[in-house]
ZAMARGU-4260 file (C-alpha; in steps of 0.2 Angstrom, whole numbers, plus 5000, padded with zeros to 4 digits):
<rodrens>
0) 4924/4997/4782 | 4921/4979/4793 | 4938/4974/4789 | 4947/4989/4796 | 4934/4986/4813
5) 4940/4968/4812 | 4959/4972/4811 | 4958/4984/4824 | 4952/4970/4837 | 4963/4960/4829
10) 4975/4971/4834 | 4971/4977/4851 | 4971/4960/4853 | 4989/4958/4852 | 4990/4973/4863
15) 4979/4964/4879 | 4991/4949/4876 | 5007/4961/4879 | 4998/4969/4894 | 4992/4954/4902
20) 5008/4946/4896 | 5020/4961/4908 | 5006/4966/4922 | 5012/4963/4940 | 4996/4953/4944
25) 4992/4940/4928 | 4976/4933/4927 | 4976/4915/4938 | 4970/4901/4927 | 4960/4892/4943
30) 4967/4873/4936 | 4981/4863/4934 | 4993/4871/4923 | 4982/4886/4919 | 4994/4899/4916
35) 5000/4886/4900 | 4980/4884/4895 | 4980/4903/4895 | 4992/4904/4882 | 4986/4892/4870
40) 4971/4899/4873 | 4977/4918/4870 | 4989/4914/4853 | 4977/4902/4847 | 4966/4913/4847
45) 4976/4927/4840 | 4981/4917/4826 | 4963/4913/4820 | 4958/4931/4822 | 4970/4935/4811
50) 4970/4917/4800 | 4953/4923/4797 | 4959/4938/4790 | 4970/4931/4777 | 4967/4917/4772
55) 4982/4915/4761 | 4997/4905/4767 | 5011/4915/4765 | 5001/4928/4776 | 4996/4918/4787
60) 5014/4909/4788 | 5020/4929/4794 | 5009/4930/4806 | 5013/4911/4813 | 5028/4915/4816
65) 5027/4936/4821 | 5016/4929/4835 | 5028/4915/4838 | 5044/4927/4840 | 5030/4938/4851
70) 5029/4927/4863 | 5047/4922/4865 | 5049/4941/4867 | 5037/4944/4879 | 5044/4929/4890
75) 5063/4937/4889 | 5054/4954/4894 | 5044/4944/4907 | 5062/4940/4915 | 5069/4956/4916
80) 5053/4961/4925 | 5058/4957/4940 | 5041/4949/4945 | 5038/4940/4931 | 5046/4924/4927
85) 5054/4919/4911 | 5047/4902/4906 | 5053/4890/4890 | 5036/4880/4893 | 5027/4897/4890
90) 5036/4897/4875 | 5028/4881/4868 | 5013/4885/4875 | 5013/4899/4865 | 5018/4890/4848
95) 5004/4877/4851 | 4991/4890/4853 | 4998/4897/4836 | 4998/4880/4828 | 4979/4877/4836
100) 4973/4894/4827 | 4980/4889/4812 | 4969/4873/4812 | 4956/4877/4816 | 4955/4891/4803
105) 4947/4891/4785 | 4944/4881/4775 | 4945/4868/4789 | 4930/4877/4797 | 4921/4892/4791
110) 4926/4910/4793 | 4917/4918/4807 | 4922/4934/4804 | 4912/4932/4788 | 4898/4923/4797
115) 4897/4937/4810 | 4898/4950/4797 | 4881/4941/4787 | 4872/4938/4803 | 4877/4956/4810
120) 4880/4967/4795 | 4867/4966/4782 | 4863/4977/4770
</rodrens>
């Protein structure tokens, strides 16, 4: 039952991403290079959303690089917009925050979905 709550704000995760990604007014980052913080901040956290989910690496390895093909899509899309901008260091901002999430995902630190679950969800 928690793991379907926890995949379906995994997934509308990946749904605010694509809507903040195409929106006419993006959310401003107020430092230096915020727009690329933003999106290592938004894919890394995608990835250890879901990283958290599956722990095993061939998993984990699909969505690495569904979310990495994501954001290239999104930044072609962002070019056909019109009022968007297509940018290749989005792109690697994006692959970094992917790489980030996968780091900083178990076993390297412990699940916090788990963790949330125990202090949240008992029995």
């Amino acid at each position: 039952m928690i793991r379907r709550f926890w995949l379906l704000l995994g997934w509308l995760l990946v749904l605010l991403i694509i809507y903040l990604s195409l929106t006419p007014h993006p959310v401003q980052v107020p430092v230096e290079q915020g727009d690329k913080l933003g999106h290592v901040v938004a894919y890394a956290t995608l990835m250890s959303w879901f990283a958290n989910l599956y722990e095993g690496s061939v998993r984990r390895r699909q969505f690495a690089i569904g979310f990495i093909a994501l954001g290239i899509a999104l930044e072609f899309v962002q070019g056909w917009t019109g009022y968007r901008t297509f940018e290749v260091a989005d792109m690697a901002a994006d692959t970094i925050g992917v790489a980030a999430g996968w780091i900083v995902a178990p076993p390297r630190i412990p699940n916090y979905l788990r963790g949330m679950e125990l202090l949240f969800w008992r029995d």
